[in-house]
C-alpha positions as a Markdown table, in Angstrom:
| # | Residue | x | y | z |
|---|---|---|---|---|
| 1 | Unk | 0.0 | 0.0 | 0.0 |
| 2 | Unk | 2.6 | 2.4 | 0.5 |
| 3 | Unk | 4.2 | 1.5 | -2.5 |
| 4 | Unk | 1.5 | 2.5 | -4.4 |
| 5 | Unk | 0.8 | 5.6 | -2.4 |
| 6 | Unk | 4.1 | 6.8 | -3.2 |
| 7 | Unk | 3.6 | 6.2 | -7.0 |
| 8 | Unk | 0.8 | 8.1 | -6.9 |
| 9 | Unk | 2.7 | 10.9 | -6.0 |
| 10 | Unk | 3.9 | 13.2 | -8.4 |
| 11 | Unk | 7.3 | 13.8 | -7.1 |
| 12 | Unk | 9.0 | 12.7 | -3.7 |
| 13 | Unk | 12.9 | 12.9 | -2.8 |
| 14 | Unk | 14.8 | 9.8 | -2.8 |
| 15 | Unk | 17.4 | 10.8 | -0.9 |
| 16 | Unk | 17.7 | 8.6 | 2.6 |
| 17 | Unk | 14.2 | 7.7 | 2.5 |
| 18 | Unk | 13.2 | 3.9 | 3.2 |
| 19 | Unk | 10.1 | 2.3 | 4.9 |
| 20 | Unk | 10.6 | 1.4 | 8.6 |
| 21 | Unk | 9.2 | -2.0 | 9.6 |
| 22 | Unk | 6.5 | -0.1 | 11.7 |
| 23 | Unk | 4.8 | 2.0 | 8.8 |
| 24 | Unk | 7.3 | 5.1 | 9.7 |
| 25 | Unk | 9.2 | 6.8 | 6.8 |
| 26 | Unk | 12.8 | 6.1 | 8.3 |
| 27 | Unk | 14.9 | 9.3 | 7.6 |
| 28 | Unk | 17.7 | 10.9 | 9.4 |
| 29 | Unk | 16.6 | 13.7 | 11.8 |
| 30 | Unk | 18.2 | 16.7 | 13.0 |
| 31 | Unk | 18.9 | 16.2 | 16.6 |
| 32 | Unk | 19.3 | 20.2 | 18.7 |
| 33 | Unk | 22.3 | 20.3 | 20.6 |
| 34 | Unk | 21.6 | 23.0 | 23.1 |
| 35 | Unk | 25.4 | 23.5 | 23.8 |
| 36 | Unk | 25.7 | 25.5 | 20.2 |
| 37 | Unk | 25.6 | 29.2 | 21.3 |
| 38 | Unk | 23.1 | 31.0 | 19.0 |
| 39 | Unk | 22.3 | 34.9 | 18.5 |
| 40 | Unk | 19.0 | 36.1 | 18.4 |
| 41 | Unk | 18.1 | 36.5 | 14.8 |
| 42 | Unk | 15.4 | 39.2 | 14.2 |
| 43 | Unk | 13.0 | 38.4 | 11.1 |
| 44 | Unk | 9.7 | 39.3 | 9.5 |
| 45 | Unk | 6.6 | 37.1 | 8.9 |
| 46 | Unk | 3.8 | 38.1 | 6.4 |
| 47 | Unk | 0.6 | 35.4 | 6.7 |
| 48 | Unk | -0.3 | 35.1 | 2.8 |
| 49 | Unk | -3.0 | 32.4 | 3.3 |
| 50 | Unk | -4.4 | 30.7 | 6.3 |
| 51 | Unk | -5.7 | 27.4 | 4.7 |
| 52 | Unk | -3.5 | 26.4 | 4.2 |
| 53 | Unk | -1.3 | 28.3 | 6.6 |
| 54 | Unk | 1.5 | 29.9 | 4.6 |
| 55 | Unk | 3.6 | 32.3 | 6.2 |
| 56 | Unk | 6.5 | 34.4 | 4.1 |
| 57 | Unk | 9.5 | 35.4 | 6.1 |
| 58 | Unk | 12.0 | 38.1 | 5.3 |
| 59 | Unk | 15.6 | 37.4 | 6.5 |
| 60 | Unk | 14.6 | 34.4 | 8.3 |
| 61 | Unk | 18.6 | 33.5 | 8.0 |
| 62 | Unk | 21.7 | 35.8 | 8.1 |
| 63 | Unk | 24.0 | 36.5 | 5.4 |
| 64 | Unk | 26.5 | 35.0 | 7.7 |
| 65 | Unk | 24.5 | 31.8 | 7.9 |
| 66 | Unk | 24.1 | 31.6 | 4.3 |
| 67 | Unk | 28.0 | 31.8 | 3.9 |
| 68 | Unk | 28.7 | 29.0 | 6.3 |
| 69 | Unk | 26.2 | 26.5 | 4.8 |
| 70 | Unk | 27.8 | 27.4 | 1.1 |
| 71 | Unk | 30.9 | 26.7 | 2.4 |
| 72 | Unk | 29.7 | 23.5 | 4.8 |
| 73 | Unk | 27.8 | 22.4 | 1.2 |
| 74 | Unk | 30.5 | 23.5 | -2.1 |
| 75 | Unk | 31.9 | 19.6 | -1.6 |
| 76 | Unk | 28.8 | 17.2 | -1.1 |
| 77 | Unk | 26.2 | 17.8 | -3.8 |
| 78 | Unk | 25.2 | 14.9 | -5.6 |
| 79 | Unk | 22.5 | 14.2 | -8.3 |
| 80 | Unk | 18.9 | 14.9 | -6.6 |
| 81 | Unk | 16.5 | 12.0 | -7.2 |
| 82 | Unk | 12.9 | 11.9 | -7.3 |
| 83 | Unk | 10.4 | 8.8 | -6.7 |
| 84 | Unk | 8.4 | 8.1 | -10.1 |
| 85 | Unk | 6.3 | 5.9 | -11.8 |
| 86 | Unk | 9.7 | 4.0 | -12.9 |
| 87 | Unk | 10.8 | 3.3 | -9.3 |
| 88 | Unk | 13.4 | 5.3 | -7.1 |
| 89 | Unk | 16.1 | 7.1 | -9.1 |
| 90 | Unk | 17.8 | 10.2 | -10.5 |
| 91 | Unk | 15.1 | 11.5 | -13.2 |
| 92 | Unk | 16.5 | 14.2 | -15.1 |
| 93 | Unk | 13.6 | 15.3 | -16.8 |
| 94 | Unk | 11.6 | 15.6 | -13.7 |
| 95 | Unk | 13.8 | 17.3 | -11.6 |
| 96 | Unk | 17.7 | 18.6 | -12.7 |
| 97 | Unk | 19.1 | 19.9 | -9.1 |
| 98 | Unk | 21.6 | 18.6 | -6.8 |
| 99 | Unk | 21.6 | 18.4 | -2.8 |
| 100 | Unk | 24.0 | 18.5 | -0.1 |
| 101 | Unk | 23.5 | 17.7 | 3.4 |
| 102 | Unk | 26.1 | 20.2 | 5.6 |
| 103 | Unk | 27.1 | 19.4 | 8.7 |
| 104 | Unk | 30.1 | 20.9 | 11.1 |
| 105 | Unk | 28.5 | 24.3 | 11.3 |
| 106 | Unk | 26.6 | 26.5 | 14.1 |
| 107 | Unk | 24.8 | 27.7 | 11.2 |
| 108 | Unk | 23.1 | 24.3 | 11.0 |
| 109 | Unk | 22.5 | 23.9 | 14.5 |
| 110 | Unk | 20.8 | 28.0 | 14.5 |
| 111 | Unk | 18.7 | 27.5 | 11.7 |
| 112 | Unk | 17.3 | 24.1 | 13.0 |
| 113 | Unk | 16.3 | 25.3 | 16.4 |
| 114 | Unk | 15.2 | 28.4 | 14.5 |
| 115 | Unk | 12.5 | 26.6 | 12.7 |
| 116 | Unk | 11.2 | 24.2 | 15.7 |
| 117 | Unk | 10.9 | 28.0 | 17.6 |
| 118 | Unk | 9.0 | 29.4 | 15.0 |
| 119 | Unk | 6.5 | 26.1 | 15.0 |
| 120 | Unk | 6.0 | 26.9 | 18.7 |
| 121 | Unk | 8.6 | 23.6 | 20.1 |
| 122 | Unk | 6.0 | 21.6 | 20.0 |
| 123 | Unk | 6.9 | 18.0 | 21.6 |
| 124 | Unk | 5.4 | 16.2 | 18.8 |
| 125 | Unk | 7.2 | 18.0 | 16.2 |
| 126 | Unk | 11.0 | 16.4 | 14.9 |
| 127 | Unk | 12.8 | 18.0 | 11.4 |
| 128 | Unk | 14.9 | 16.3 | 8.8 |
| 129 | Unk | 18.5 | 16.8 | 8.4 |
| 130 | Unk | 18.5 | 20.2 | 6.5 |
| 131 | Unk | 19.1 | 19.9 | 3.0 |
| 132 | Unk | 20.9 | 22.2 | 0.5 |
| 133 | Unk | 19.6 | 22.2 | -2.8 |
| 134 | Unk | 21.5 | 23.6 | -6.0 |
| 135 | Unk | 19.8 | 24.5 | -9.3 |
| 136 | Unk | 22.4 | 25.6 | -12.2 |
| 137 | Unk | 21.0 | 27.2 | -15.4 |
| 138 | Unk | 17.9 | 25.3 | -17.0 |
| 139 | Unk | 17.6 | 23.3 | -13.7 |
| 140 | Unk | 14.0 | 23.1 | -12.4 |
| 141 | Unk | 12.1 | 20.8 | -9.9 |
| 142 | Unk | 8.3 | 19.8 | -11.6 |
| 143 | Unk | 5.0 | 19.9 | -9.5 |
| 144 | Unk | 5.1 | 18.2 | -6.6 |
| 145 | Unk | 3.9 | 18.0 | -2.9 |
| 146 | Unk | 6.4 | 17.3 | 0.2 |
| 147 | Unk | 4.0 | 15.4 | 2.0 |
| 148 | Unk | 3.4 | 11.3 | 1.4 |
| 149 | Unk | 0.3 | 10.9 | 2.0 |
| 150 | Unk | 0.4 | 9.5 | 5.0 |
| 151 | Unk | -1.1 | 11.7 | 7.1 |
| 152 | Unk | -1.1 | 10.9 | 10.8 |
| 153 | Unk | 0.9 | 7.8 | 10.4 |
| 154 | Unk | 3.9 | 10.5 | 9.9 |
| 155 | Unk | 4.3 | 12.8 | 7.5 |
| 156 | Unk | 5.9 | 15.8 | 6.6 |
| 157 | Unk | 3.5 | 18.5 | 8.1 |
| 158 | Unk | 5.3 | 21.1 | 6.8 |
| 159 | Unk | 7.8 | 22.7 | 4.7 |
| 160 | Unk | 10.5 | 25.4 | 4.9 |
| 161 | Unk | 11.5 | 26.8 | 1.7 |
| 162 | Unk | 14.6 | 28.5 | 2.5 |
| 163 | Unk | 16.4 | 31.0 | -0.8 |
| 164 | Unk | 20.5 | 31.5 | 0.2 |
| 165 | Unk | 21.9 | 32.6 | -3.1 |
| 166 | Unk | 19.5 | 33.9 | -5.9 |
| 167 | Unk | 22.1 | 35.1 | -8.9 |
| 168 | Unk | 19.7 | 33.9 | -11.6 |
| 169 | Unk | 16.8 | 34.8 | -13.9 |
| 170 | Unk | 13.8 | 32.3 | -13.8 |
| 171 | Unk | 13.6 | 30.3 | -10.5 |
| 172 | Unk | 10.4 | 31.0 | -9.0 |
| 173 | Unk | 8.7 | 28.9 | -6.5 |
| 174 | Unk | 4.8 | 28.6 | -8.2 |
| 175 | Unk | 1.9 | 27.1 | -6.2 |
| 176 | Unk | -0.7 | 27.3 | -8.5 |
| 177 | Unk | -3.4 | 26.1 | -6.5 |
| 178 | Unk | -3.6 | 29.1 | -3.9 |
| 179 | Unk | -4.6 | 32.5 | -4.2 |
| 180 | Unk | -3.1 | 35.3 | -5.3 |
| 181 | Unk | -2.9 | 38.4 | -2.8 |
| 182 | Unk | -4.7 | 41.5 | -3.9 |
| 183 | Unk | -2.3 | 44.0 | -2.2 |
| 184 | Unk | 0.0 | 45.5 | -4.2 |
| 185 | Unk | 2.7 | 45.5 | -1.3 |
| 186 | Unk | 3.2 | 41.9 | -1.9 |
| 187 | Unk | 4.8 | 42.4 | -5.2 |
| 188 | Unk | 7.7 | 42.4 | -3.1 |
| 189 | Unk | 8.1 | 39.1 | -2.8 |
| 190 | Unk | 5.9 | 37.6 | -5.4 |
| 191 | Unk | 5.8 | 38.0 | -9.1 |
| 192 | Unk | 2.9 | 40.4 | -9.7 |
| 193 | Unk | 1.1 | 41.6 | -13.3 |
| 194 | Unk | 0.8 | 39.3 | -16.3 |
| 195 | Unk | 3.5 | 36.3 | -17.3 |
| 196 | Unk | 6.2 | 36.1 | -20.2 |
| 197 | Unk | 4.0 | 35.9 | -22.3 |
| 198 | Unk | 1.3 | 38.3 | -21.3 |
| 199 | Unk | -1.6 | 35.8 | -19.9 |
| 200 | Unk | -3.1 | 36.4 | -16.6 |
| 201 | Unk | -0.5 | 34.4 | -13.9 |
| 202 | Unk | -2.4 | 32.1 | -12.0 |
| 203 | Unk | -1.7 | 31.2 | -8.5 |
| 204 | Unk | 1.6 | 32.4 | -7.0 |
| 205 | Unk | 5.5 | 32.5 | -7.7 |
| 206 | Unk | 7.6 | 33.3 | -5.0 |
| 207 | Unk | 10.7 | 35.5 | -5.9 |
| 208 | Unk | 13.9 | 33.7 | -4.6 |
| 209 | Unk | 15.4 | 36.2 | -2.8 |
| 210 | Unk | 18.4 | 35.4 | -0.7 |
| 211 | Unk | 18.0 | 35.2 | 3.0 |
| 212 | Unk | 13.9 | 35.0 | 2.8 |
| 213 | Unk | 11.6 | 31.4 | 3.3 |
| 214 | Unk | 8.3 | 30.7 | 2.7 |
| 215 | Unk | 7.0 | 28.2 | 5.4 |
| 216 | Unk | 3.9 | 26.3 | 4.8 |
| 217 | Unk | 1.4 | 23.4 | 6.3 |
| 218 | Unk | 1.6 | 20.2 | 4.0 |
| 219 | Unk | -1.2 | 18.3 | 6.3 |
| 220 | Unk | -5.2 | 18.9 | 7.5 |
| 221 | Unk | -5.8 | 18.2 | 11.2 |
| 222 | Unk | -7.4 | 15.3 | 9.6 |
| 223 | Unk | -4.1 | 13.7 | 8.1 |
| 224 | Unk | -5.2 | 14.2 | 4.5 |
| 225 | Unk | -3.1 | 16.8 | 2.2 |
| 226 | Unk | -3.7 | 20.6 | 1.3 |
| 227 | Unk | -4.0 | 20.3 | -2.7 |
| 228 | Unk | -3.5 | 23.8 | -2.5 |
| 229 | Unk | 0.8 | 23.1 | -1.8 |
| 230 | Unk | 1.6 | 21.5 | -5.0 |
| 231 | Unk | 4.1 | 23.5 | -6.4 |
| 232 | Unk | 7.3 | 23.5 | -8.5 |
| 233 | Unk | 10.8 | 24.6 | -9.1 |
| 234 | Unk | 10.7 | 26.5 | -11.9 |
| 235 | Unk | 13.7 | 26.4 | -14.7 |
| 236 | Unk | 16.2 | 28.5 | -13.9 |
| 237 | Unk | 17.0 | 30.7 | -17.3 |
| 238 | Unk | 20.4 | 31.8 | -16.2 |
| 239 | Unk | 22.6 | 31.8 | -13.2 |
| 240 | Unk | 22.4 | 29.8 | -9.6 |
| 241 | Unk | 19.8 | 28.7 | -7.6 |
| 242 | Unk | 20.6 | 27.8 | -3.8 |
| 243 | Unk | 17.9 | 27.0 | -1.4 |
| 244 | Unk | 17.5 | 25.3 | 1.6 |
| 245 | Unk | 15.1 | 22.7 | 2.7 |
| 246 | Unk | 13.5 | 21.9 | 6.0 |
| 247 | Unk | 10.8 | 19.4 | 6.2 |
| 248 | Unk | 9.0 | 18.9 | 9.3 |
| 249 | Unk | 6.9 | 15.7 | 10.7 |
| 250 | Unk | 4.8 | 14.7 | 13.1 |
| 251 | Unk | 3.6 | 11.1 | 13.7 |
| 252 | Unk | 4.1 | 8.5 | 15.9 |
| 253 | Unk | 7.8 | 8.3 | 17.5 |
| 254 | Unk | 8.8 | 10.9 | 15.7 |
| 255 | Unk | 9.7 | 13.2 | 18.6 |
| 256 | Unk | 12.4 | 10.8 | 19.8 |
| 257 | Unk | 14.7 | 12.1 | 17.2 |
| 258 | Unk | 14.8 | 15.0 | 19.2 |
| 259 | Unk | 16.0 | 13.1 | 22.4 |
């Protein structure tokens, strides 16, 4: 059954992922280590929709942060795969990135306690090792969700979408299924007026700007998915994508990765 849950969805990452005997996703976990000293970081937090909750947030890591994970990540990307109807693999025509998994840095450490904070420390709550993703030009990621589908069996309730280096053209994060903000102000962040080629955009595109996240909820209280966060990668037309990826879950055992 959870084979063919997993087919059915569009995209999923491969990397680390198998199926624990009891009908948990096993996955490494980040594990806080409260003898890292971390500085207060100051950021801002601008609620775009509330069902699904999604929540932009301006400089929610430093510039020194984002220097230290570069550096941490410059020597251990590898190919990013994807779970497809062919099986587990590296699928270049559904996803052309690569990942790294830094370790050895406080700014690892920072960030990760950062992002259980900002999700109130729940108990219940554990995150995945954070993962650096890098898109050179053409590379893209196609629509997908984050979540498995299993819902209260353990999931990944929600998603970080963290932008450290943005030297590109292209390279929007698009959620098509929600809706797009009528204020103006907004067009900050998000690509406003009409596309490339002068239709009407529909849903939203999130400008990757270096330092800023957008943080949504994957999972109903129910365990079933928000339709509303498929979204994609979109092809980079020139330049260097980096982001950074934090996955949250909640489900049965799940907080022991924390002790």
């Amino acid at each position: 059954m959870f084979q063919a849950k997993i087919l059915a969805v569009l995209l999923l990452l491969l990397i680390g992922f198998s199926k624990a005997s009891d009908g948990v996703v096993d996955i490494p976990f980040f594990r806080p280590d409260e003898s890292t000293s971390c500085t207060a970081h100051p950021y801002n937090a601008y609620i775009i929709s509330r069902e699904p909750l999604v929540t932009y947030i301006s400089s929610f890591v430093s510039n020194e942060e984002i220097d230290h994970l570069l550096k941490a990540s410059e020597d251990n990307y590898a190919p990013a795969g994807v779970y497809g109807g062919g099986g587990p693999g590296v699928n270049v025509q559904e996803r052309l990135s690569e990942v790294a998994y830094p370790e050895g840095v406080s700014a690892v450490e920072c960030i990760g306690r950062r992002a259980l904070a900002f999700q109130g420390w729940s108990p219940y709550i554990s995150i995945e090792k954070l993962q650096v993703q890098r898109y050179k030009t053409n590379g893209f990621f196609k629509y997908h969700y984050d979540s498995f589908g299993e819902g209260l069996n353990g999931d990944r309730v929600s998603t970080f979408n963290i932008f450290l280096h943005s030297n590109c053209t292209g390279g929007g994060t698009h959620f098509p299924n929600l809706r797009m903000p009528e204020d103006p102000r907004w067009c900050e962040f998000i690509e406003c007026g009409p596309d490339e080629s002068g239709e009407a955009r529909t849903g939203i595109t999130f400008k990757p700007i270096s330092g800023n996240a957008v943080f949504w909820e994957n999972i109903r209280p129910n365990g079933e998915r928000y339709q509303e966060t498929l979204h994609a990668g979109l092809q980079i037309e020139s330049g260097t994508k980096i982001g950074l990826n934090i996955w949250s879950w909640h489900g049965i055992g799940l907080s022991e990765a924390r002790s």
